[in-house]
N, C-alpha and C positions, 0 to 999 in steps of 0.2 A: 428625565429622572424616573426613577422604577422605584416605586415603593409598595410592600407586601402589610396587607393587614389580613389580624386573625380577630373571630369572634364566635366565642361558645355562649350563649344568651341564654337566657330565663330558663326555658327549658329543658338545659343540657343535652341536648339529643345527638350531638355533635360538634365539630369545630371544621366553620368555614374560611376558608386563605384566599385571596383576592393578590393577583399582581396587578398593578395597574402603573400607566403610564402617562406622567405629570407635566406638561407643558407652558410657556407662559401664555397666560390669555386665553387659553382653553381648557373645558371641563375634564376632569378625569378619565381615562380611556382603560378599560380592563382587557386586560393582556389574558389569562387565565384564572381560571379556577379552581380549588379541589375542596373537597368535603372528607373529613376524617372523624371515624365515629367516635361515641367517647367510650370508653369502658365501662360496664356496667360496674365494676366497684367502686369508680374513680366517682359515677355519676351518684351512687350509693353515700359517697364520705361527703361532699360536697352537699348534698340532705341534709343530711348528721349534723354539716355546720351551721347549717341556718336555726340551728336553736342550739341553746346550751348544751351541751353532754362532757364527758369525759375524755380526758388528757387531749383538749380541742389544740395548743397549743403544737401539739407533735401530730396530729391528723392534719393541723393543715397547713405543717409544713412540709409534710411529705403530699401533701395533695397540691401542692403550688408543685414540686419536683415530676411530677407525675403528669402535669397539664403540660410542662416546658415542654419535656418529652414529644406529648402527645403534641403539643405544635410546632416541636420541631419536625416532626414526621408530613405534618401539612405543608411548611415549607418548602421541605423539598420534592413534595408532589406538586405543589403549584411552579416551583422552579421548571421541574423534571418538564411539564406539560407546557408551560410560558416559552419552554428553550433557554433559558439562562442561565447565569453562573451567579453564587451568593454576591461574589466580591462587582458584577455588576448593578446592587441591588444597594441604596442608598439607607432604608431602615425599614423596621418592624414596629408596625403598629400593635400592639396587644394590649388588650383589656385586661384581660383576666377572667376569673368566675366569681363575681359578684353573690358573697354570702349573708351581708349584714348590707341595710343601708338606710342611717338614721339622720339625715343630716339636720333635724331638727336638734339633737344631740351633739350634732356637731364631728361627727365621724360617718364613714363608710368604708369596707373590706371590701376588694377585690382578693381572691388567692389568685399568685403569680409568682413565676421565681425566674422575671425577667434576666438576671445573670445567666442562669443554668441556660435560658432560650441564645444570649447571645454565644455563650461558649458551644452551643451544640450545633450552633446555623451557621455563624461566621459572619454572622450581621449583626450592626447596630441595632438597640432596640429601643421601642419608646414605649412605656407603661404608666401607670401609674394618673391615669389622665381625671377623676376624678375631685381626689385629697383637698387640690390648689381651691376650685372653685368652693368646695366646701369650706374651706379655710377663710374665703374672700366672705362668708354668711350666703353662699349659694346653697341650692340643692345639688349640689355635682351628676344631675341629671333632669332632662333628658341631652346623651351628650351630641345627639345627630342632628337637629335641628338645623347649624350653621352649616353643617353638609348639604342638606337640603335647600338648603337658601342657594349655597352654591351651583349645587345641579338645576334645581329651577327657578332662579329666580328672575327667568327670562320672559316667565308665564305672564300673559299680557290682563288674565283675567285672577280675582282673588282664589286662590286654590290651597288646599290641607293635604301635605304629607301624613298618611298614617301608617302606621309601625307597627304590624301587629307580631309581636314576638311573644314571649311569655307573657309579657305586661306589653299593652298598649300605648303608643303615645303619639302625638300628633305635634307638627309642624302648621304654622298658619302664616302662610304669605301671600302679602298683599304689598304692591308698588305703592299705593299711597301709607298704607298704616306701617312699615316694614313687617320685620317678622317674630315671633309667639312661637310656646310652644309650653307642651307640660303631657307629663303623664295623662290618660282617660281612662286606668282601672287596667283590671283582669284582658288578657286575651285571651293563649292558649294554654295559660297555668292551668284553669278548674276543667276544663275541657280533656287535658292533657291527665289529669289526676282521675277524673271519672273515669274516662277510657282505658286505663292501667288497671283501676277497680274493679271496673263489671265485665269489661271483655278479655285483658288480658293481653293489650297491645297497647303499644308505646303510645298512639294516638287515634283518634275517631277519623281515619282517609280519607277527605275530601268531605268531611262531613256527612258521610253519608248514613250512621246510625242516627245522627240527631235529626237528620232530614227525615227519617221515618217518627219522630218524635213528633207530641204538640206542646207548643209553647205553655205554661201555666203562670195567666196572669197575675192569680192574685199571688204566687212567689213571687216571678220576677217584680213587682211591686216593692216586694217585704229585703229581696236583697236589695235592693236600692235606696230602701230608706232606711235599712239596717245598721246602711255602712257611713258614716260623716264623713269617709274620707272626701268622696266621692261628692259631692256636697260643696268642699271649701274650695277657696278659690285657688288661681293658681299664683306664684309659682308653686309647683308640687312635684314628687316623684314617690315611687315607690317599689316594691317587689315581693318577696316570697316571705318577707316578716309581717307582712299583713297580709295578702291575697294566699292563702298556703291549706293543708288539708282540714285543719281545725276550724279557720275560721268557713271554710263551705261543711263541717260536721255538724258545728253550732246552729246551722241554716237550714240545715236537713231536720234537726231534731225540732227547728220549730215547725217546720212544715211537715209532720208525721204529729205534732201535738195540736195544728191550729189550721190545718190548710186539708182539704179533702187529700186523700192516696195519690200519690207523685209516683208514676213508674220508674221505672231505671230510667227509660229510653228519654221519657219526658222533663227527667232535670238535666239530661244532657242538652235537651233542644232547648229548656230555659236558660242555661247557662251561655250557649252559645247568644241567645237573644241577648245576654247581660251585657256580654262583651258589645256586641251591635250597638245595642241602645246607650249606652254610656257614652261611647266613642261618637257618636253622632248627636247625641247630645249633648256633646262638651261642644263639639264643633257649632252646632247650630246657636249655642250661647254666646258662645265666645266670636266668634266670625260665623254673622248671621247671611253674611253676602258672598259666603262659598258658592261656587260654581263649577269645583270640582274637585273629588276627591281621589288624593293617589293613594294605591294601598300595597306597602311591600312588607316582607319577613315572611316567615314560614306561615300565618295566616291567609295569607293573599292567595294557597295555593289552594283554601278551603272555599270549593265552588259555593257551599251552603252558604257557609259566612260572607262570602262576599253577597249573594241574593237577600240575606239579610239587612244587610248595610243598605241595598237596594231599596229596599223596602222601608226604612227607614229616616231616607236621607230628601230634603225639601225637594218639591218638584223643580224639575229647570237646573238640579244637581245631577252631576254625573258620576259614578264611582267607576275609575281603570285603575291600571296595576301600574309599578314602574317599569314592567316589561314590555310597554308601550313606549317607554321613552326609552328602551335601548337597555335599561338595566334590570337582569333579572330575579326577580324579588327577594330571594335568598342570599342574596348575594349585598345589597344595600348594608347593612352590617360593617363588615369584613370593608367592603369599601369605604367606609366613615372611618375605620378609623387606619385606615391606608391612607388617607386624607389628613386626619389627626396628627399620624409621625409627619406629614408632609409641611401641616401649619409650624407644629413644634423648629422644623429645620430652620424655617423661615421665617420664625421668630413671630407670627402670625397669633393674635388673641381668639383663641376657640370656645371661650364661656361667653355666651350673651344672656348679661343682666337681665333683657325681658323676659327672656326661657329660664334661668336659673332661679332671679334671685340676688345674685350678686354683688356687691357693691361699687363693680368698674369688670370690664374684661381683660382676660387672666389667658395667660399662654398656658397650656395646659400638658404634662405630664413630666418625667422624668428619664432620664436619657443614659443605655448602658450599653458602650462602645464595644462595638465586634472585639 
C-alpha cells in the first residue's frame, strides 16, 4: 500500500512529499522524494497569521487555497519521480501550516484546504490530525513520537529521537520504560530569524557564521531562565506563539542594557547553544540513561549544531542522524505523517497519552475522499 505524506514545518522554507510503501510487519519503506519551495508571499501571509492583524479570516483562507496548490504540485513531483499513478496511491497525509497553537486554551490552527488538495491530486486525503487529541485534554503535539517508536523501536539500548525543525522536540525510547516525548524549546526558529536579519539569507548554512561566533554565557544563562516554558514539566508543546521575533527582541534589549556588547555573530552562536542546551537537557532529565541520540529535520544538516549537541551530551552518549538508519533527515517529517494517513486507514490510535497528555489514545485526523 503506497501512502504520500506532505510537511511544510515551523520554518516555512518549503514543502517536503515522501511516497512511501506500507507492508505488514515491516517498517515503512520510501519510494521517493520531492521538495517544493514555498512562495515567498505565501510564507509572508502565514507570519501575518501567527498574530492578530486584519481581515485574518479571508488571508487564511486564501492561504490554506494556496498551500493545497502548492502541495498538489509536490505530489505530483513525488508521483512523477516514485513512477506512479494517483489512483495507485491509497491517501495523503497533510498537516497543514501550523499558525496558532494553544492547547492549553484548548485549540490549535493548522491552514489547510484539504478538499481543494483532494480535487486537485485525485487522492484521498487525511488532515486535520491535531484538533481530536486536543479535544481528548492533549497537547495535539508532539505528533511524531509514535512514528518514531515505530521506526525504532527495535533499538536494544535507551535512545532519543530529536526533531530539530523550527521547534525542537524529542522522542524517548526505552524497552523497559516504553516511550515519552515532548517539545525541548527553539530549534531553527531564532537561528533562522537572526540569519534573515543580519545577513540576508534564509538561513545560517551548516552553521557556519555561528561557528565563527563565541558562545556568551552569561546570555545564554538569562534565555534560560527567562523563559518558564522551558522549565515546566512535560507534557508540553509549543511554536512560533512563543519562541517568534519579539520574544528574542525582549532578550536582546536586555542584553544591550545588563550584559557587556553581544556582536551579531555572537548571539547567533548563543542562540544556536540555546537550541543545544535545552534539547540535551531535557534529555538528560528526563531520560538520564540515553545512550544515543538520533538527530533528524532540517537541523541535523547543521554540522555546527550537531558538534554542539556533541559537546553537550553525557559521556558514553552518542549523537547520529537518521540517515544512518536508512532515513534521510529531511525527510522524517513528510514520512510521520505518510504513516499518520496509514494509522487513520487502519483505524490505528496515533496520540499517546505519555507524549500528549491525553486522556486515552485517539485515532487521529480527518478523512476527504479523492
Amino acid at each position: 500500500m503506497y501512502y504520500i505524506g506532505l510537511m511544510s514545518g515551523t520554518s516555512m522554507d518549503g514543502i517536503d512529499a515522501v511516497l512511501a510503501a506500507f507492508s505488514p510487519h515491516q517498517a515503512p519503506h520510501i519510494i521517493a522524494h520531492a521538495s517544493v519551495g514555498m512562495p515567498a508571499s505565501l510564507r509572508h501571509t502565514f507570519l501575518s497569521l501567527n498574530a492578530s492583524g486584519p481581515d485574518e479570516l479571508v488571508k487564511a483562507a486564501q492561504a490554506g487555497n494556496k498551500l493545497a496548490t502548492c502541495y498538489a504540485q509536490a505530489v505530483a513531483e513525488v508521483l512523477k519521480t516514485g513512477g506512479l499513478q494517483a489512483d495507485q496511491v491509497r491517501a495523503i497525509g497533510a498537516h497543514g501550516q501550523t499558525v496558532r497553537h494553544q492547547p492549553d486554551q484548548g485549540y490549535t490552527i493548522q491552514i489547510n484546504a484539504p478538499a481543494l488538495l483532494a480535487e486537485l491530486a485525485g487522492i484521498a486525503v487525511i488532515a486535520d490530525f491535531r484538533s481530536r487529541d486536543v479535544a481528548a485534554g492533549g497537547q495535539g503535539a508532539p505528533l511524531v513520537p509514535v512514528v518514531h517508536q515505530a521506526l525504532f523501536a527495535q533499538a536494544e539500548k535507551p535512545c532519543a529521537v530529536l526533531n530539530l525543525g523550527g521547534m525542537a522536540n524529542v522522542t524517548l525510547l526505552d524497552a523497559h520504560q516504553g516511550v515519552s516525548g515532548f517539545d525541548t524549546g527553539p530549534a531553527n526558529v531564532l537561528l533562522d530569524i537572526w540569519a534573515q536579519k543580519k545577513l540576508d539569507q534564509p538561513f545560517d548554512r551548516d552553521g557556519a557564521w555561528a561557528a565563527g561566533g563565541s558562545v556568551n554565557g552569561q546570555w545564554l544563562d538569562h534565555l534560560i531562565a527567562s523563559e518558564p516554558w522551558l522549565a515546566a514539566p512535560p507534557p508540553k508543546s509549543t511554536g512560533r506563539d512563543l519562541f517568534n521575533e519579539s520574544w528574542l527582541q525582549a532578550r536582546l534589549t536586555h542584553a544591550k542594557e545588563q550584559i557587556d556588547p553581544v556582536c551579531d555573530q555572537d548571539i547567533q552562536a548563543t542562540l544556536l547553544a540555546l537550541t543545544a542546551r535545552t534539547a540535551t537537557d531535557a534529555i538528560r532529565r528526563h531520560a538520564p540513561d540515553t545512550q544515543e541520540i538520533i538527530v533528524c529535520g532540517g537541523g541535523a544538516l547543521n554540522i555546527t549544531l550537531l558538534n554542539a549537541l556533541r559537546d553537550h551530551t553525557p559521556r558514553g552518549c552518542r549523537v547520529t542522524t537518521s540517515q544512518d538508519y536508512g532515513i534521510p533527515v529531511q525527510q522524517m517529517e513528510a514520512l510521520a505523517f505518510a504513516w499518520l494517513a496509514w494509522a487513520w486507514e487502519n483505524k490505528i490510535p496515533a496520540s499517546l497519552p505519555s507524549v500528549t497528555g491525553a486522556r486515552a489514545p485517539r485515532i487521529l485526523g480527518g478523512y476527504y475522499p479523492a
